[in-house]
C-alpha positions as CSV (number, residue, x, y, z in Angstrom):
1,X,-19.8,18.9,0.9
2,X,-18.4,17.7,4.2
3,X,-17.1,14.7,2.6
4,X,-15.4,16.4,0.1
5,X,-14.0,18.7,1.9
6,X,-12.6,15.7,3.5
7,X,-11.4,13.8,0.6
8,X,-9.5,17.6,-0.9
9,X,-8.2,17.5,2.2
10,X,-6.4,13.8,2.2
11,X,-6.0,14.2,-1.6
12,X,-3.6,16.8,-0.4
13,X,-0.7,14.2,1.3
14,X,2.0,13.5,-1.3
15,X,1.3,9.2,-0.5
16,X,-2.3,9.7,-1.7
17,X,-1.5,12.2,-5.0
18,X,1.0,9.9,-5.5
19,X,-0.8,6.4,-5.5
20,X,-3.0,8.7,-7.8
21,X,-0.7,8.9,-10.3
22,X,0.6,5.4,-10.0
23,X,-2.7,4.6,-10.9
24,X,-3.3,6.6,-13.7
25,X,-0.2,5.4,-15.0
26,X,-0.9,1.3,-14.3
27,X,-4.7,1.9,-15.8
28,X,-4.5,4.6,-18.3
29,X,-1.4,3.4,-19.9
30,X,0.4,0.4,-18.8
31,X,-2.4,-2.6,-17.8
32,X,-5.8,-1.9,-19.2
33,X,-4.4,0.8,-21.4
34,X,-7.8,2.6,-21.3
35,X,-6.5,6.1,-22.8
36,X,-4.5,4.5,-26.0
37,X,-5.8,4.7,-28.9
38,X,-5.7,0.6,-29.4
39,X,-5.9,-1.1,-26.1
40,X,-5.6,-4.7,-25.9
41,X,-1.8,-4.9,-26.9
42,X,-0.4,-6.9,-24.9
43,X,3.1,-7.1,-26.1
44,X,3.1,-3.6,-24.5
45,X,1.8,-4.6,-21.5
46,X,4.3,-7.6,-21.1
47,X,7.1,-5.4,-21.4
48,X,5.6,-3.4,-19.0
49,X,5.3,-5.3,-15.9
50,X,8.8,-6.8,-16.8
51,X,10.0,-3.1,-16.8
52,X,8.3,-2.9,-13.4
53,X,9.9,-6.1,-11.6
54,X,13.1,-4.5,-13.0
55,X,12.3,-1.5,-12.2
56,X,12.1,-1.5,-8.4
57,X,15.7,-2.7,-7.2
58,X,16.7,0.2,-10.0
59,X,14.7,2.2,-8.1
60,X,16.3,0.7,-4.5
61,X,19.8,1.5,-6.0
62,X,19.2,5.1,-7.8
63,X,17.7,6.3,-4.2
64,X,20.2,5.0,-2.8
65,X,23.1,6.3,-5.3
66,X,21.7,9.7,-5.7
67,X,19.3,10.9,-2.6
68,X,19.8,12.9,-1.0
69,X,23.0,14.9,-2.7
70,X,20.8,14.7,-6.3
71,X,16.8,15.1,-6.8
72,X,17.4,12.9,-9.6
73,X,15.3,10.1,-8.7
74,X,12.2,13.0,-8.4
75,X,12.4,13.7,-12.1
76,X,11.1,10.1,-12.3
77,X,7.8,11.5,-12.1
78,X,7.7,14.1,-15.2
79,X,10.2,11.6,-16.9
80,X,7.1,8.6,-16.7
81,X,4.4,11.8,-18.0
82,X,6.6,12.3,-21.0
83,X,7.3,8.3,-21.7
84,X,3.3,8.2,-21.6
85,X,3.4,11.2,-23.9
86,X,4.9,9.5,-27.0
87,X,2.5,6.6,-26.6
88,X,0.4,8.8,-28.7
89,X,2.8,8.4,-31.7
90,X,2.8,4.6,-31.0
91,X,2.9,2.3,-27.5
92,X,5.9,0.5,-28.8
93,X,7.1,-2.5,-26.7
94,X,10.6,-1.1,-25.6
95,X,8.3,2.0,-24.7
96,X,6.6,0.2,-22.5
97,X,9.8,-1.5,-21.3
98,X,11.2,2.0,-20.3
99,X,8.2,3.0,-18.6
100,X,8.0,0.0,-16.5
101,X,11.7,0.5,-15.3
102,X,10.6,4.2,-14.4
103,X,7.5,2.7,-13.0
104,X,9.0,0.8,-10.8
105,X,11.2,3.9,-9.0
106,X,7.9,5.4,-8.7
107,X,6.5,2.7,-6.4
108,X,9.7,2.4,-4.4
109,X,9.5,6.4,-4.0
110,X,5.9,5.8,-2.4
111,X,7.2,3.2,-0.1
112,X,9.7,5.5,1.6
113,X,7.0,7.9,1.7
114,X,4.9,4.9,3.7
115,X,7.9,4.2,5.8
116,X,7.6,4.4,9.7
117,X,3.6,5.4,8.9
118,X,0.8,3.8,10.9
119,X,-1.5,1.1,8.9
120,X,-4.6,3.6,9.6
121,X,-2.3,7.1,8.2
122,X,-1.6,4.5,5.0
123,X,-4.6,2.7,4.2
124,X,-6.8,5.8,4.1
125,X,-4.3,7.8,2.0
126,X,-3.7,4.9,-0.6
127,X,-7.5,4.1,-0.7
128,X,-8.2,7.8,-1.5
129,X,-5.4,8.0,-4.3
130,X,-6.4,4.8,-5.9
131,X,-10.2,5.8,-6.3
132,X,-9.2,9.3,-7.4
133,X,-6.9,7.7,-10.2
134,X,-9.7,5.0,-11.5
135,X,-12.1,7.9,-11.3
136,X,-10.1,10.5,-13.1
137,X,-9.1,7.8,-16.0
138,X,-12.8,6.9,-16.3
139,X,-13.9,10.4,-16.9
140,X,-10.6,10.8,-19.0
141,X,-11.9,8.0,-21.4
142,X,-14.5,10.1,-22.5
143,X,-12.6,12.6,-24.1
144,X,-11.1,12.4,-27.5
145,X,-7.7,9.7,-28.3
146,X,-5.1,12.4,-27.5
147,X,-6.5,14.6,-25.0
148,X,-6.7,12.1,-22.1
149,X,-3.2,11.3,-22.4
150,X,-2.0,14.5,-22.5
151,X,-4.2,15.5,-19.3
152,X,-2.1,12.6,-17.7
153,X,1.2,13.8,-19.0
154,X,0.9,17.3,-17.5
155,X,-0.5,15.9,-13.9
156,X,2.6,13.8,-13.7
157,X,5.0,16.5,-14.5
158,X,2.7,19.4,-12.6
159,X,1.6,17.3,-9.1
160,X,4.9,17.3,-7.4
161,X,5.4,14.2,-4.6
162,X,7.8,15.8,-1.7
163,X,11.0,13.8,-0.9
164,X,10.9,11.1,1.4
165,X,12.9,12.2,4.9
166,X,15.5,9.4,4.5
167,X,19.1,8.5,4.3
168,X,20.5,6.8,1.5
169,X,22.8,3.9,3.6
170,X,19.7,2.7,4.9
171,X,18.5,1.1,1.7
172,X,19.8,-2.2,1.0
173,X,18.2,-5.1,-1.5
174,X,19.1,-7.5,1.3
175,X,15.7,-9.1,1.9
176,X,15.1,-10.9,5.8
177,X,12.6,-13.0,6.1
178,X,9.5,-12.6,7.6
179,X,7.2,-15.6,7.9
180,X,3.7,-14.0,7.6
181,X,4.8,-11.9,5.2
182,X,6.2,-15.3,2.5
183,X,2.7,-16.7,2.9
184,X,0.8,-13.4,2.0
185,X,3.2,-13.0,-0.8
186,X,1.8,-16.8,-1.7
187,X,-1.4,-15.8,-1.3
188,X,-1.5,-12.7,-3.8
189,X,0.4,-14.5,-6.3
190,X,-2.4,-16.9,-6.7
191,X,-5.3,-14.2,-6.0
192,X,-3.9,-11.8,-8.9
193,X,-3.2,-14.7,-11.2
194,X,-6.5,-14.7,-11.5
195,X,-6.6,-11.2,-11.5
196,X,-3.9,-11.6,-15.3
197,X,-6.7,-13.9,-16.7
198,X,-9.4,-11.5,-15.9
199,X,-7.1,-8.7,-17.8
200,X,-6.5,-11.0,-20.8
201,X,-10.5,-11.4,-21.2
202,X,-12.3,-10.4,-24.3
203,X,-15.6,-8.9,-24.6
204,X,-16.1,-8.2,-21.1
205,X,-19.1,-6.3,-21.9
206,X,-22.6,-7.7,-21.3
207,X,-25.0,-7.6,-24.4
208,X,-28.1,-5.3,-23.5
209,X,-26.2,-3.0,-21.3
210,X,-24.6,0.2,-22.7
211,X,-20.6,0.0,-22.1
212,X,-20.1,3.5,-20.4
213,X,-23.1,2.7,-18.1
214,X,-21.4,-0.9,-17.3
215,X,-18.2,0.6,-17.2
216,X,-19.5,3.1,-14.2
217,X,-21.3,0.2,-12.5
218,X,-17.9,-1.7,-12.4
219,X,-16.5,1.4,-10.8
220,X,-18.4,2.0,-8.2
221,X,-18.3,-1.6,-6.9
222,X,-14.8,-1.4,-7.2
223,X,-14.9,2.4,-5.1
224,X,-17.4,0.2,-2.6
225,X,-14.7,-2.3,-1.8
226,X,-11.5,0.1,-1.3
227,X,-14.5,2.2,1.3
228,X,-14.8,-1.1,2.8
229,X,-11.5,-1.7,3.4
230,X,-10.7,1.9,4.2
231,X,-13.3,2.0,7.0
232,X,-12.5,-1.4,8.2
233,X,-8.9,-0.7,8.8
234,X,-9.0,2.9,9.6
235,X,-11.6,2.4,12.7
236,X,-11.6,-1.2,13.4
237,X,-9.4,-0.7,16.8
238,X,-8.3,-4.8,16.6
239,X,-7.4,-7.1,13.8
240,X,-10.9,-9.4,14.1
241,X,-12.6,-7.7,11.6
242,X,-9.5,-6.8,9.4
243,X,-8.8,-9.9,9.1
244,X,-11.8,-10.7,7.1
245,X,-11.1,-8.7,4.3
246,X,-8.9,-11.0,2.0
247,X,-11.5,-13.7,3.4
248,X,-14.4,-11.6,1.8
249,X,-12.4,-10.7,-1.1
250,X,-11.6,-14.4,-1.7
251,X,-15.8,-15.3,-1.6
252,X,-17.2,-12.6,-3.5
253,X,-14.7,-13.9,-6.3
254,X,-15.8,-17.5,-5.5
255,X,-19.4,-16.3,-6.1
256,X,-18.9,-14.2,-8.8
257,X,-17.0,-17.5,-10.6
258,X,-19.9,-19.8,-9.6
259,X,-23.1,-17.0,-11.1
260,X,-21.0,-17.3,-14.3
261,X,-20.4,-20.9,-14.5
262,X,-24.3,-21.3,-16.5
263,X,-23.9,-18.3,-18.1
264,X,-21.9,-17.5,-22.1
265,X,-21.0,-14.0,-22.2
266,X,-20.3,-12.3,-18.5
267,X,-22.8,-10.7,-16.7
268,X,-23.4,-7.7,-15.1
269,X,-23.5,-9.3,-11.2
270,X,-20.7,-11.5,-11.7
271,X,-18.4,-8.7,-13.4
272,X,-19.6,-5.9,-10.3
273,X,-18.5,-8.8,-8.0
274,X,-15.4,-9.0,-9.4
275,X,-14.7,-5.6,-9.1
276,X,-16.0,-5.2,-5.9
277,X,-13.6,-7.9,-4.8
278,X,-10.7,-6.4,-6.5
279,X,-11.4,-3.0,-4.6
280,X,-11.3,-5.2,-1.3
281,X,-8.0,-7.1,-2.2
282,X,-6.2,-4.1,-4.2
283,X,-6.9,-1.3,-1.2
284,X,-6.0,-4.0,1.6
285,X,-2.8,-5.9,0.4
286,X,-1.1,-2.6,-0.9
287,X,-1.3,-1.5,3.0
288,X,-0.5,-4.9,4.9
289,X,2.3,-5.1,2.9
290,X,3.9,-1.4,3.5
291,X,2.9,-1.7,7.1
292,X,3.8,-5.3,7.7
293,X,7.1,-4.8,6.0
294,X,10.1,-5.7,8.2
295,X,12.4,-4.0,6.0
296,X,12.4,-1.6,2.9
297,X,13.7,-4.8,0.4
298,X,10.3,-6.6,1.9
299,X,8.2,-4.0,1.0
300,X,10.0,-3.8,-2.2
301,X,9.7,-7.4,-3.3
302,X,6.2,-7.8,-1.8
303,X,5.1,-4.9,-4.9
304,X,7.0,-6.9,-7.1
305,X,4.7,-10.4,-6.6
306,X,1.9,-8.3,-8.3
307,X,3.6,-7.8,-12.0
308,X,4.8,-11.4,-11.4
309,X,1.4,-12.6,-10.8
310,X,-0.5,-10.5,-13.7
311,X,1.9,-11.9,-16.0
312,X,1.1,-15.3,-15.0
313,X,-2.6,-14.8,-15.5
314,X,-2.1,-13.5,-19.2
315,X,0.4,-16.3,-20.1
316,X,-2.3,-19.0,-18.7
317,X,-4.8,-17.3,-20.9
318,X,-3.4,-18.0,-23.9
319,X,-4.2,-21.8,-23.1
320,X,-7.0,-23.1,-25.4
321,X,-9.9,-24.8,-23.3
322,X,-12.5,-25.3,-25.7
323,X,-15.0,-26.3,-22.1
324,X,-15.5,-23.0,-21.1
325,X,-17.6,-24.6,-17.6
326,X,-14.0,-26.2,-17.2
327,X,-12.4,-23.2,-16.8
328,X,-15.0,-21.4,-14.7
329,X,-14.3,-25.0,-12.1
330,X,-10.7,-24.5,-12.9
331,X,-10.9,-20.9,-11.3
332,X,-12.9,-21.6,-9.0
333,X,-10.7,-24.3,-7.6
334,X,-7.5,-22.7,-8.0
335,X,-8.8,-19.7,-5.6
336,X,-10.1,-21.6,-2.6
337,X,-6.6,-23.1,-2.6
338,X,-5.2,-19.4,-1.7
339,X,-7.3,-19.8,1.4
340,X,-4.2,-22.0,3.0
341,X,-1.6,-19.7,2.7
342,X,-3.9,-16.8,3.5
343,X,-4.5,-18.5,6.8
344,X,-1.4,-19.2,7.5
345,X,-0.1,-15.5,6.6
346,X,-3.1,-13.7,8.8
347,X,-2.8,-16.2,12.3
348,X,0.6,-14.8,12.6
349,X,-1.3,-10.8,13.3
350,X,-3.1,-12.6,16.0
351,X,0.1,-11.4,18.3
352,X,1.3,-8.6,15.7
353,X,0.4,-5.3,16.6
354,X,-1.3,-3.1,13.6
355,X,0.5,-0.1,15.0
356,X,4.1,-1.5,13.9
357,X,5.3,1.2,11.4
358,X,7.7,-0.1,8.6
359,X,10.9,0.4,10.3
360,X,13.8,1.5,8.4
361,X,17.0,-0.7,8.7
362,X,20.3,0.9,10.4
363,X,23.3,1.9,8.4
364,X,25.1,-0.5,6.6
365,X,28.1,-2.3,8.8
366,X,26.0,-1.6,11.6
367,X,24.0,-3.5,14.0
368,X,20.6,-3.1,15.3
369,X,20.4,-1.9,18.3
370,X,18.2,-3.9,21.0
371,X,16.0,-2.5,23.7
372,X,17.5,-3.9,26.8
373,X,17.2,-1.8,29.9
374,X,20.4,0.1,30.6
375,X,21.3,0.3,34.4
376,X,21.3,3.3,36.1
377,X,23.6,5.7,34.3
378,X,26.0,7.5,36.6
379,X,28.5,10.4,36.1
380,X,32.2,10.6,36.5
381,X,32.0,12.2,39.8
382,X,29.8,8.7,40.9
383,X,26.4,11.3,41.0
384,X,23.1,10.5,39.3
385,X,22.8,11.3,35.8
386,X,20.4,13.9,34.4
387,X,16.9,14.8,34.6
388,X,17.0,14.0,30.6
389,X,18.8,10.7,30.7
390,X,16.6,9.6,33.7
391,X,13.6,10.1,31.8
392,X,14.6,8.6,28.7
393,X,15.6,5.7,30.3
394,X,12.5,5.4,32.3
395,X,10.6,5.9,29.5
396,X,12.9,2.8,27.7
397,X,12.3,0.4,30.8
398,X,8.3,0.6,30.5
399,X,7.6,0.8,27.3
400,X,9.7,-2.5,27.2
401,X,7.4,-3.6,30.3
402,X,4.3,-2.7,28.0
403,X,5.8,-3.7,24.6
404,X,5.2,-0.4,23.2
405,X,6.2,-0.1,19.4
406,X,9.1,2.4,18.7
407,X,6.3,4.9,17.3
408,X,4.4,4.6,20.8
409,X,7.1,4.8,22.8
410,X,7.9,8.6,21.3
411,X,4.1,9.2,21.8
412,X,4.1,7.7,25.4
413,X,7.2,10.5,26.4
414,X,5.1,13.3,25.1
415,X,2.2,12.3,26.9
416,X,3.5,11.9,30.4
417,X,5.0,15.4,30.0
418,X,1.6,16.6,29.8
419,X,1.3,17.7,25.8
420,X,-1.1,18.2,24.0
421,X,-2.1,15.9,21.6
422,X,-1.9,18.4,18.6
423,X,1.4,19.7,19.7
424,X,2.8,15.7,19.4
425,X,1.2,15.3,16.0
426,X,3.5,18.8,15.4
427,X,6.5,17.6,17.0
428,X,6.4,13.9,15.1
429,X,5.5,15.3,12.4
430,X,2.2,12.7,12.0
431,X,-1.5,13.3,11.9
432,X,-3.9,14.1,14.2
433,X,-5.8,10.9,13.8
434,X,-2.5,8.9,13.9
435,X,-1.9,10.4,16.9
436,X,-5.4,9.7,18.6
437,X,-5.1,5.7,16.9
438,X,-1.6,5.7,18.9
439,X,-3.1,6.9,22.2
440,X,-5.6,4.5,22.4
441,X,-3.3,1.9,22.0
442,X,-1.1,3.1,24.5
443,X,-4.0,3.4,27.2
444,X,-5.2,-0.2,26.1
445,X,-1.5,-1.9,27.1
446,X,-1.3,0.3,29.6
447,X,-4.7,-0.7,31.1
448,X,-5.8,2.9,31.4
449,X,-8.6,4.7,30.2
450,X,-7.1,8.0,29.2
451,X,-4.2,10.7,29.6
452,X,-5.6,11.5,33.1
453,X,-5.0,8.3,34.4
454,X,-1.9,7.5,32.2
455,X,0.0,10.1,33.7
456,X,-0.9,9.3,37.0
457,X,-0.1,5.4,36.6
458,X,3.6,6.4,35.4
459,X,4.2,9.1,37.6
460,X,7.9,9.3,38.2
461,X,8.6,9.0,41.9
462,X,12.4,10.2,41.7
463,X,12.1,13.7,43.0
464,X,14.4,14.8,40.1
465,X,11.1,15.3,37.8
């Protein structure tokens, strides 16, 4: 009960209904179509992900046009629930077109939602959606050809996502670079390549084992690896162990290739290994990239490597090899060789701080500003300035001398005035357990072991305070 309690209660934050319905949307309808009445079509499902790479600088450029003078961009949500609506008549190609350009406003919608969150306040949230969505379109499935798709069609127009708290002139489809962030991009276009060839599969199903029971198997492994992934990152304090995720994901593949190499039809380990790996990978590289993002574009382009990629994996299907062991070497070959740029992409956290929230880019024509210490501010009349600008200033000067993120450094001014730690989580409007994650942090750089001590370390001499 406690742990469902728990789940209602995360279930509840907009990011995780909403990579609910992203899912439900992506599964049900879009990439495995499991609620249409003839899945399999993948003419629909081309135009789809197309939709979707188009989709998310339309959705860049509609937030920015219209938000926040017009909800417009909101009504993308009921708009997608109707679109999925008249795939009951028939999933026509340009249908699926449309709903992959509406798709693809959704997912930029749930990166402003992400923006200037910690990895831990993401991972958990998406992890929760994602497993909600798989589980509600397996237990859809069952249910007569028109119901489950109308069940979908009224969550998406009933479940309403709040509006993200940003201003229009800072999005901009000007995309910096960021070095670890090209190699993961690398690294996921060749992992979910694979994962387009595993979509384009026929007759998935192992002989001897009832499909709704191997169906439910599948899912569980696949809710195992996004819990593996959630725990890892939400209370793994360092990177050590994070890091090993895509590592993991990238073996349990490599095993689950190499049990099917002497084998015809798939089995049942091989097929729970891949899903299991796919919970790992899909759980994990949704939240390095919205946390790792430099810049709203980044994150932006980063969701757009995973149409690309499925895409890729379908076209390469379609390639007659008439040696199926060939193809299983093929595979297997082709995904050790993500292990470079993975490498490459992870070093570069080994001096990245998980607690860097995606920052959000400064209005257009202007610069960014630096954090150099100002010198002492004075007045006109030559007398010191304020007790306010003093502190802030302060404040500035060491959490440059720690290399505090922009997030700690509004944590580390609350603290030293002596709140409490659920009346910063109130004032920043963040969670509880952010705020705790943040704090430890803090005390590590600062070489203390709690508030206590924290306080005492920085106390301000100047008799001002």
């Amino acid at each position: 009960m406690r742990l469902a309690s728990k789940f209602l209660t995360y279930f509840k934050d907009p990011i995780a209904r909403g990579f609910a319905l992203v899912t439900l949307v992506l599964i049900g309808v879009g990439l495995e179509q499991d609620l249409l009445p003839s899945p399999g079509n993948q003419s629909f499902t081309f135009m789809f992900l197309i939709g979707n790479i188009a989709g998310l600088p339309l959705g860049l450029l509609s937030w920015k046009k219209f938000f926040p003078e017009s909800m417009l961009p909101l009504a993308a949500w009921p708009l997608e629930g109707l679109l999925a609506g008249l795939c009951i008549c028939k999933p026509a190609p340009v249908l699926g077109l449309t709903m992959g350009l509406v798709f693809g406003v959704l997912i930029v919608h749930l990166i402003l939602l992400c923006s200037g969150k910690m990895i831990e306040y993401i991972v958990i949230r998406a992890g929760i959606g994602i497993i909600a969505g798989n589980t509600i379109i397996y237990a859809l499935s069952s249910l007569p050809f028109p119901i489950g798709l109308l069940i979908i069609c009224v969550l998406l127009a009933s479940l309403r996502i709040q509006k993200p708290a940003l201003l229009p002139n800072a999005l901009s489809l000007k995309i910096k670079r960021n070095k670890k962030l090209i190699w993961f991009w690398i690294f996921c276009l060749c992992f979910y390549t694979l994962g387009g060839l595993y979509n384009g599969m026929k007759n998935l199903n192992p002989p001897n084992v009832p499909s709704k029971l191997f169906w439910f198997i599948c899912l569980v492994c696949y809710i195992g690896g996004i819990a593996v992934t959630i725990l890892l990152s939400r209370y793994e304090k360092n990177l050590s162990l994070r890091r090993l995720i895509p590592f993991g994901a990238v073996a349990i593949m490599g095993l689950a290739l190499t049990i099917q190499m002497s084998k015809g039809p798939w089995s049942i380990w091989s097929m729970t290994l891949m899903d299991f790996s796919f919970g790992l990978m899909d759980c994990f590289s949704v939240t390095f990239l919205l946390a790792f993002s430099d810049h709203i574009s980044q994150a932006a382009t980063g969701m757009a490597i995973f149409p690309v990629s499925i895409i890729l994996g379908i076209e390469l299907e379609k390639i007659p090899i008439h040696n199926s062991l060939f193809e299983y070497q093929w595979a297997l070959g082709f995904l050790f060789i993500t292990l470079l740029p993975l490498y490459l992409s992870l070093s570069e956290l080994k001096t990245t701080s998980s607690s860097a929230p995606l920052p959000l880019p400064p209005p257009d024509g202007e610069k960014p500003s630096l954090p150099v210490p100002s010198p002492k501010p004075v007045t006109a009349t030559g007398t010191q300035a304020s007790r306010p600008e003093r502190l802030n200033r302060t404040v500035e000067e060491i959490a440059i001398k720690l290399g505090l993120s922009q997030r700690e450094k509004e944590v580390f001014q609350e603290l030293i005035l002596g709140k409490k730690l659920k009346d910063i989580a109130a004032e920043l409007d963040l969670a509880l357990g952010t705020i705790k994650a943040l704090c430890n942090r803090i005390y590590e750089k600062a070489g203390v072991k709690g508030k206590k001590e924290l306080i005492k370390k920085f106390k301000l001499s100047d008799p001002g305070y």
